[in-house]
C-alpha positions in Angstrom: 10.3 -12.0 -32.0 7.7 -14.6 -32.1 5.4 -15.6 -29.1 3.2 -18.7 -28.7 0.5 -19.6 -26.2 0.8 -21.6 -23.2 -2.0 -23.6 -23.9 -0.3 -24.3 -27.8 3.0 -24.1 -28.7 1.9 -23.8 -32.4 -0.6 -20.9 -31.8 2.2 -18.3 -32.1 1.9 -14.4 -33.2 4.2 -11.5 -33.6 4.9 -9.2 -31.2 2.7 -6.4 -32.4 -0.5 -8.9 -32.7 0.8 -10.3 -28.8 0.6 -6.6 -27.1 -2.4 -5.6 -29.0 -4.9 -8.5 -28.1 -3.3 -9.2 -25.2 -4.5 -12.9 -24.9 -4.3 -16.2 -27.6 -8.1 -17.2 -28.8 -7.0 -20.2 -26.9 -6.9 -18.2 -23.5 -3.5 -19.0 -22.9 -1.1 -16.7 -22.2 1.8 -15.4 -24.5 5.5 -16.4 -23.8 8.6 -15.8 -25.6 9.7 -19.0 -28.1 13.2 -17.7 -27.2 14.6 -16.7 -23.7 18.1 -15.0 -25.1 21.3 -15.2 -23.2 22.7 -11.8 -22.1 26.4 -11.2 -22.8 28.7 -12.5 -20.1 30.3 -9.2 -20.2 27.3 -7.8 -19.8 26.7 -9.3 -16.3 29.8 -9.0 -14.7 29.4 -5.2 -15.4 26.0 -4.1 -14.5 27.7 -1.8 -12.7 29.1 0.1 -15.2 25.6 1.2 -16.7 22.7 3.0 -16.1 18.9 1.6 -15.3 18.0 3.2 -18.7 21.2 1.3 -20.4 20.4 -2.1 -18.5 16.6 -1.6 -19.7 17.8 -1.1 -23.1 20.0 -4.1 -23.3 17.5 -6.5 -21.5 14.7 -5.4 -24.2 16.6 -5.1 -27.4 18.0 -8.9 -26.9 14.6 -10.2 -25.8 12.9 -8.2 -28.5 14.9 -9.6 -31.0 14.6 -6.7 -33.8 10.8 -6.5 -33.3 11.2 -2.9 -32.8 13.8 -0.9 -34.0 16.6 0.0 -31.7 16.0 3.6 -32.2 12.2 3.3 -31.3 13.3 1.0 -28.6 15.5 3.5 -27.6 12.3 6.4 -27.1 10.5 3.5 -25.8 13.0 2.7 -22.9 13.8 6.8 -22.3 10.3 7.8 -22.1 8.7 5.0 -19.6 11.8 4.2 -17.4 12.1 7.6 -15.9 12.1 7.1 -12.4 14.5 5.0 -10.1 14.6 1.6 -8.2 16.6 2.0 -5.4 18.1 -1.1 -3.1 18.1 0.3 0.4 20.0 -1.9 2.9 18.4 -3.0 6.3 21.4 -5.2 7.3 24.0 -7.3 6.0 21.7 -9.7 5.1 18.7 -7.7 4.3 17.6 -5.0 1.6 14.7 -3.7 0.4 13.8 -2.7 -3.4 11.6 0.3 -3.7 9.4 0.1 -6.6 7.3 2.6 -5.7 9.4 6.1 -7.1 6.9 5.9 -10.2 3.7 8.5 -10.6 1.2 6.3 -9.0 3.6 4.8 -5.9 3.4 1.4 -7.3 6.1 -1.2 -9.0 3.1 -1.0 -11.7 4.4 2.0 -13.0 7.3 0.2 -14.7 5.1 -2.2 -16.7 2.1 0.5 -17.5 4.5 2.9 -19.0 6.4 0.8 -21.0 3.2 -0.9 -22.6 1.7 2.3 -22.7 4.8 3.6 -24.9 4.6 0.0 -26.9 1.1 0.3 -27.3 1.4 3.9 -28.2 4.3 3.0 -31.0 2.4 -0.5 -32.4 -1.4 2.0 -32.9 0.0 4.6 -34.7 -1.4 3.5 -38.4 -4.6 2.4 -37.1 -7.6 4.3 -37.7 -9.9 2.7 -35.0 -9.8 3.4 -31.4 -8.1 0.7 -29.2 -10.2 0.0 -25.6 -7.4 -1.0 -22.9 -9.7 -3.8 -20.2 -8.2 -3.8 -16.8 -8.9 -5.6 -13.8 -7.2 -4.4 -10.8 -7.0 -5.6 -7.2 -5.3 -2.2 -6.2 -2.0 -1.1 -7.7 -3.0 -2.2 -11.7 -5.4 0.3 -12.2 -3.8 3.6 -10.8 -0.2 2.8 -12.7 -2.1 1.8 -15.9 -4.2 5.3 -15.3 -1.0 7.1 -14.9 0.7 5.4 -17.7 -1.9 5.6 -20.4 -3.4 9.4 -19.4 -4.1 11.3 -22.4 -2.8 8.5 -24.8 -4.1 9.3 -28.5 -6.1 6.2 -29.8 -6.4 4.7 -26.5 -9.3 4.3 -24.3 -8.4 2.5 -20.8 -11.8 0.8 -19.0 -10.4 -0.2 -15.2 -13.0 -2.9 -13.1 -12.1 -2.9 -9.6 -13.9 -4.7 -6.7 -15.7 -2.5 -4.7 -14.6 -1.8 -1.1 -11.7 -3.6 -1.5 -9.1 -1.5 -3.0 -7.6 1.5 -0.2 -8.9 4.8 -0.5 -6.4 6.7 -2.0 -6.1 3.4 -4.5 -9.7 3.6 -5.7 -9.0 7.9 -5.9 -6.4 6.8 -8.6 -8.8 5.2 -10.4 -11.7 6.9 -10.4 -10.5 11.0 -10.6 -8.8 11.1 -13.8 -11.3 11.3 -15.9 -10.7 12.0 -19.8 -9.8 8.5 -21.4 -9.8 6.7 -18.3 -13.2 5.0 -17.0 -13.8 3.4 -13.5 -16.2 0.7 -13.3 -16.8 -0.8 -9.4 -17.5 -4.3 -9.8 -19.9 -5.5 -6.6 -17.2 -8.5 -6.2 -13.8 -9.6 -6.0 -10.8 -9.1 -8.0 -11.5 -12.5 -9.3 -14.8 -11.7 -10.7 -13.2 -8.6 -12.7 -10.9 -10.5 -13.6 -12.9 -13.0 -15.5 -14.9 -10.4 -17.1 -12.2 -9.2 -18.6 -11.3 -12.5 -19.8 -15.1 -13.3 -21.1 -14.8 -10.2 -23.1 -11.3 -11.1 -24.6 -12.6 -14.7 -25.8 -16.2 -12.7 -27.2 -15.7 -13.2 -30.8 -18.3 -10.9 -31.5 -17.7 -8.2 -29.5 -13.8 -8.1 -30.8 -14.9 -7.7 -34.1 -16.7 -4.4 -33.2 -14.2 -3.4 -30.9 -10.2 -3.6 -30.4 -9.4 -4.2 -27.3 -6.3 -5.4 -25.2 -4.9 -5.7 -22.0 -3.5 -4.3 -19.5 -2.8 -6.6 -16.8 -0.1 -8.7 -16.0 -1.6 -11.2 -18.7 -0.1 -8.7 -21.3 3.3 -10.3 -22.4 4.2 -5.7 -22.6 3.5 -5.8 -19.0 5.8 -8.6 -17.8 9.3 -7.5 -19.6 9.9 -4.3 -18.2 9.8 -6.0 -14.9 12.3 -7.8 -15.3 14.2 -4.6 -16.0 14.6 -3.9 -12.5 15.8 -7.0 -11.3 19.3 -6.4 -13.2 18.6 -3.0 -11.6 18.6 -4.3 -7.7 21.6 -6.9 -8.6 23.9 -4.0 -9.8 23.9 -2.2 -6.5 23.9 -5.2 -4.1 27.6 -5.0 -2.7 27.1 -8.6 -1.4 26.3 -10.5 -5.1 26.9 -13.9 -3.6 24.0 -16.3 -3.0 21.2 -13.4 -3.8 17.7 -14.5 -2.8 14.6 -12.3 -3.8 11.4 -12.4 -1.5 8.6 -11.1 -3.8 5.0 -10.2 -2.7 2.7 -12.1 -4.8 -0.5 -11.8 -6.2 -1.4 -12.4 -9.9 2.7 -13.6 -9.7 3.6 -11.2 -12.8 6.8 -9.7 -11.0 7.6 -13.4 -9.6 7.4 -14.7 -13.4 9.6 -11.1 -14.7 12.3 -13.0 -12.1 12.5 -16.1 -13.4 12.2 -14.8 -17.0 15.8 -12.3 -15.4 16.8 -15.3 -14.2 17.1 -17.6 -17.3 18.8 -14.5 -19.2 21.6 -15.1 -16.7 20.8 -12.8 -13.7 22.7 -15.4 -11.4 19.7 -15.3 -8.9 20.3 -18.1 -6.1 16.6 -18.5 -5.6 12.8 -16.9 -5.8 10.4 -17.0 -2.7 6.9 -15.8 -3.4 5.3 -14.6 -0.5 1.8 -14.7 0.0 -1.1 -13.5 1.9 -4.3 -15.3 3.3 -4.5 -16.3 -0.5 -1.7 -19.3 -0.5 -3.0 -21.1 -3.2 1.0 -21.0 -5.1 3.2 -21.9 -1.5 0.6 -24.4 -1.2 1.2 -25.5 -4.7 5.0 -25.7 -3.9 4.5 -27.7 -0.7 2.3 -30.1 -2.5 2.9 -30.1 -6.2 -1.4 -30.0 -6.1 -2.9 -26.8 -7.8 -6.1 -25.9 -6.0 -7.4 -22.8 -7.3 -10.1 -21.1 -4.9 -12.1 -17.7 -4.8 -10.0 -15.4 -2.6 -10.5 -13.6 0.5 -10.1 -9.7 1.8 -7.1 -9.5 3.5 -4.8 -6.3 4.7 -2.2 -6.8 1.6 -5.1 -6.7 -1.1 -3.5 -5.9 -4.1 -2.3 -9.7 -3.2 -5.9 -11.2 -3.0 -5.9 -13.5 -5.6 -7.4 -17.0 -6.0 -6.3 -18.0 -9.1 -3.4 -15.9 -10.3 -3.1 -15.8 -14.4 0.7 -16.2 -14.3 1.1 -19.5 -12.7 0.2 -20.9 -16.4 3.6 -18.7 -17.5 5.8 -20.0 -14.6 4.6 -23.8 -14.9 5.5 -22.9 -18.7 8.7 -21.9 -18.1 9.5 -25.1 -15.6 7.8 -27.3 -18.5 4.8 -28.1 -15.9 7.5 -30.0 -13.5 7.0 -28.8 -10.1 9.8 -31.0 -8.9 12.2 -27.9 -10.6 9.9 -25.4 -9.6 10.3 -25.8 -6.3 13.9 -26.0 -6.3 13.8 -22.4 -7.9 11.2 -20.8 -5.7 9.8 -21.4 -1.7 6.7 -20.2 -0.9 5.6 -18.5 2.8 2.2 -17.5 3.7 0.8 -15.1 6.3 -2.2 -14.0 7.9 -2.9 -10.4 8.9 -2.4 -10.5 12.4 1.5 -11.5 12.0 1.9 -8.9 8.8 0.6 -6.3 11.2 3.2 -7.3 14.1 6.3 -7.4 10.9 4.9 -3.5 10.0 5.4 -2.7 13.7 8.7 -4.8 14.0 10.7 -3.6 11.0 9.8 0.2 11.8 11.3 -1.0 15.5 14.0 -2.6 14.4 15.4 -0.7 10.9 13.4 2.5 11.5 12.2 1.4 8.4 8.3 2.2 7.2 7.0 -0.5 4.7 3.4 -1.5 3.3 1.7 -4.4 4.1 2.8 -6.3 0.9 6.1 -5.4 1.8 5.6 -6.5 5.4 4.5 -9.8 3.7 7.8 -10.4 2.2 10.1 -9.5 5.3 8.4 -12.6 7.0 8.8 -14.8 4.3 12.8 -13.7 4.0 13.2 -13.7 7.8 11.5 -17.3 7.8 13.4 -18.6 5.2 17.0 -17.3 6.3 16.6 -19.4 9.7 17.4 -22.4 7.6 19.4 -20.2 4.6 22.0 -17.8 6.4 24.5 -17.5 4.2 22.1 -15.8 1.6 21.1 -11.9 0.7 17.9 -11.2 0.4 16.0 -8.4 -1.7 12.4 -7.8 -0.4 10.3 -6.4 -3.2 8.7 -3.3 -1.7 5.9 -3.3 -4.6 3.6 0.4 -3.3 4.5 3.1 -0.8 2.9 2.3 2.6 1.4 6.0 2.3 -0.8 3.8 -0.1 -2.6 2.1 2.9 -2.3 5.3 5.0 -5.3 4.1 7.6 -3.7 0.7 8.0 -0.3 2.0 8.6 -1.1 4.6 10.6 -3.2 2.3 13.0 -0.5 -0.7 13.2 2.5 2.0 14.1 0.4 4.3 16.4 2.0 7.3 14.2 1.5 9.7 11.5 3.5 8.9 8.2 4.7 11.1 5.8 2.1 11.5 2.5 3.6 12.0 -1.2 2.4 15.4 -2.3 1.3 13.7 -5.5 -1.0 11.5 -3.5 -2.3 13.7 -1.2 -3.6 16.1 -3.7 -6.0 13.1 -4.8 -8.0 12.9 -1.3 -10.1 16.2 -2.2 -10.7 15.1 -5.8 -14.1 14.1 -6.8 -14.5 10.0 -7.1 -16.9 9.2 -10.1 -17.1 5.5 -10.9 -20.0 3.2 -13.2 -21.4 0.7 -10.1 -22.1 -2.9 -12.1 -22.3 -6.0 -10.9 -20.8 -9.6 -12.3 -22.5 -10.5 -14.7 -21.1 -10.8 -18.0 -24.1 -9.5 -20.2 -24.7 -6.0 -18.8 -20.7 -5.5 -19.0 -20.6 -6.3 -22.9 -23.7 -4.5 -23.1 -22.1 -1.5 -21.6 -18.6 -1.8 -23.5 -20.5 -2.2 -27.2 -22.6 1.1 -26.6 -19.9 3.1 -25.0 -17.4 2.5 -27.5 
């Protein structure tokens, strides 16, 4: 499998080289130079296999003998463990719960699969690897989760402070062992461009290996796409399937497309977006106006300039006039998503999260002018997540994961810094 930037189609690398330094020199992004074609047979029986099966077939074709199939095979059994189911709110309407995973978060999917990758690709190499992070909630408890306890790996997660949910930042900051919390006195945008800064240091990556974890990690963005074969098996209605995804950093919006040009017969994308509109606005216009983003209820989509828009104007060759044909873009404030948390527990007796809450406008909105479609909302963290928030909007207690609750006694313990990129490097070279 070979991979090239976005900025540089001749600045290409393996796969191994691709997971493990997450980012190009060029600070592009890495893409696949080939999207393969599933087998037609394939398709018209998704049916007849399991998620494990689909997630095998999806990876060995896009891998392309970059692993081999029996290592793939461990790879696939030992991070896809958990399901995705579709549950159905009406004929027209279902929801995809991605939240089954060990942190309650569709995250889970991508941080265990790299963590496996990641795991596979270091065994020869003597020095440690040091995983950067920046998470705007959900990242930085699945990649946690995933990487626990992983020989050779040391995970360093940034996170804005006092803008992540309390039983989010809990994730991140009670683990201990390998795993190290640092609460940024910023936004997810700032963390964010830390990480980058350090990625592009020339002189700290030759005293330390590091890599990524976020969605800019070509490791995270394949297993998502897993579960969009996943969701499309157990429709019952396969005719004119939309999918309404909650959208942030765009990673699981550019997973779809990535499904889509495989062959998943998707009828179209609609990315869904908080406060933070800068990619519907994009789509309206065909003008990208980056900006620093603002705290709204659905933070893990706060995002003002969201890395994966450079992979999805990639794969629509920078012409928006086919990108919008693929994918409509919805934005909503939080006074509305609070009113669609309250109407879909009204009307489907259904709970769902704020993100989620995000996404049944967007679908609702766009089936008064699309009827005849089936939508899939992505339903990307448990609400139990955003327990206050929930609880306030519905006026009622909701039931709590055991697996989360057990985190509200545990002892936070985080490194305060602020956003400056020296102290941060400083930190990182006499720490590791």
């Amino acid at each position: 499998m070979i991979l090239y930037s976005t900025k540089n189609r001749e600045n290409t690398a393996d796969l191994k080289t691709a997971v493990m330094k997450g980012l190009p020199d060029d600070n592009g992004l890495y893409m696949p130079s080939e999207i393969p074609q599933l087998p037609q047979e394939f398709l018209d029986n998704l049916s007849d296999f399991s998620f494990q099966e689909i997630a095998f077939t999806v990876s060995k074709h896009l891998l392309q003998g970059a692993i081999p199939e029996e290592e793939l095979q461990k790879i696939i059994e030992n991070s896809i463990t958990f399901p995705a189911p579709v549950v159905s709110l009406d004929d027209k309407m279902s929801v995809l719960e991605l939240f089954h995973g060990p942190s309650l978060a569709f995250k889970d999917f991508g941080a265990r699969f790299m963590s496996q990758l990641m795991s596979y690709f270091n065994r020869e190499e003597e020095k440690e690897l040091v995983i950067l992070v920046a998470t705007s909630g959900d990242t930085g408890g699945a990649v946690a989760a995933g990487f626990y306890k992983t020989p050779g790996i040391k995970v360093v997660i940034l996170y804005p402070s006092g803008k992540v949910s309390h039983l989010q930042e809990k994730q991140l900051t009670t683990l201990g062992y390998n795993i190290t919390a640092l609460e940024v006195d910023g936004t997810f945008d700032d963390c964010q461009a830390l990480v980058k800064k350090a990625f592009l240091d020339r002189e700290l990556n030759e005293k330390i290996r590091l890599s990524s974890a976020n969605s800019i990690n070509i490791a995270r963005l394949i297993p998502q796409s897993f579960y969009y074969f996943e969701a499309f098996k157990q429709l019952k209605n396969k005719e004119n399937v939309v999918f309404c995804i909650p959208s942030g950093n765009f990673g699981n919006l550019t997973a779809g497309i990535l499904a889509k040009k495989m062959g998943l017969p998707v009828h179209q994308f609609i990315a869904a977006t908080n406060a933070n509109d800068i990619v519907p606005s994009y789509l309206k216009s065909g003008k990208y106006e980056p900006r620093p983003s603002v705290p709204t209820l659905s933070n893990a989509m706060d995002v003002g300039s969201p890395s994966n828009f450079a992979r999805m104007n990639n794969l629509y060759s920078s012409t928006w006039n086919i990108m919008k044909d693929d994918i409509q873009g919805f934005a909503y404030d939080d006074a509305t998503t609070e009113k669609a948390v309250l109407e879909v527990k009204n009307k489907f007796n259904y709970t769902i999260d704020p993100h989620g809450a995000v996404g049944y406008l967007a679908l609702k909105e766009y089936q008064n002018d699309y009827p005849n479609t089936h939508g899939v909302i992505l339903e990307t963290a448990h609400p139990a997540k955003f327990l206050p928030d929930v609880e306030r909007i519905l006026g009622r207690k909701i039931e709590v994961p055991q697996r989360l609750a057990e985190l509200s006694d545990k002892k936070k313990e985080s490194i305060e810094c602020n956003t400056e990129y020296k102290p941060f490097k400083e930190w990182l070279l006499s720490h590791h």
